[in-house]
C-alpha positions in Angstrom: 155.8 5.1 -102.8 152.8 7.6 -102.7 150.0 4.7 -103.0 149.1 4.7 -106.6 148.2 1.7 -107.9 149.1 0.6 -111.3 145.0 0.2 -111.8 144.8 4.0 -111.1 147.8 4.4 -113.7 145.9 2.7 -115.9 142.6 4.6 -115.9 144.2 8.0 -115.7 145.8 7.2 -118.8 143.0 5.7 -120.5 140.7 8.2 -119.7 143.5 11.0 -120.7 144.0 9.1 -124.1 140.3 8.8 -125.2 140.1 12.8 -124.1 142.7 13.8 -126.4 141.2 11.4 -128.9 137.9 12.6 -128.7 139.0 16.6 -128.6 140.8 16.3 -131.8 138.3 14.5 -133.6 136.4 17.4 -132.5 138.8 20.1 -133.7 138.8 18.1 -137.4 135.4 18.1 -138.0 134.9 22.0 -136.5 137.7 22.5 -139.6 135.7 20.6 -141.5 132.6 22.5 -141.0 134.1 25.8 -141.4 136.0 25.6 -144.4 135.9 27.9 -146.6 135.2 30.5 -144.5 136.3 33.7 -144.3 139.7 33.6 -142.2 142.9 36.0 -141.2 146.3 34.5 -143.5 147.6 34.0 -139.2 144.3 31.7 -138.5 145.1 30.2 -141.5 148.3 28.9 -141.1 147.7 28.2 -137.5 145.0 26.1 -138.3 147.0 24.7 -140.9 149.5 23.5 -138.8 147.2 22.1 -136.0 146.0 19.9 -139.1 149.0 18.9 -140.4 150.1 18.0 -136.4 146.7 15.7 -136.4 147.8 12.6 -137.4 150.7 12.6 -135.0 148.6 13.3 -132.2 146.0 11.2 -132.8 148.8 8.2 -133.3 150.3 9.3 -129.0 146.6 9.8 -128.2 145.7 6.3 -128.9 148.6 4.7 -127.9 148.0 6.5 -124.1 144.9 5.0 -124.1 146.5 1.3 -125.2 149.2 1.6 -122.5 146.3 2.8 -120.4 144.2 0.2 -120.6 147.3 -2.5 -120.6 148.1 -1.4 -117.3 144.1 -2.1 -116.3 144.0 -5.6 -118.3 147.5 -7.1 -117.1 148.1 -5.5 -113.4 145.2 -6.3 -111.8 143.9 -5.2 -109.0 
């Protein structure tokens, strides 16, 4: 094995998690802000899509972070 500990598992997960988590709420409320804007049919539907992907990826997001911080609560150090 290459020496990682489950603890560093753990934290590298929980910190990716809350990341993701934390970007996307981001993303929502720069949407938010901007709507009704001005913006290219493409942007549109890009953005569109990216919206409609949200709720998915804020359901994998948090769940990373639960894993994450399982693997800190129950392995120990």
């Amino acid at each position: 094995m290459d020496g990682t500990t489950p603890t560093q598992v753990g934290s590298a997960l929980t910190w990716s998690g809350l990341a993701a988590v934390a970007g996307l709420l981001v993303f929502l409320l720069a949407c938010r802000l901007a709507e009704g804007g001005p913006l290219r049919p493409r942007d549109a539907r890009r953005i569109a899509a990216w919206r409609r992907a949200a709720p998915w990826l804020l359901a994998v997001s948090a769940a990373t972070a639960a894993v994450g911080l399982g693997l800190l609560r129950f392995a120990g150090p």
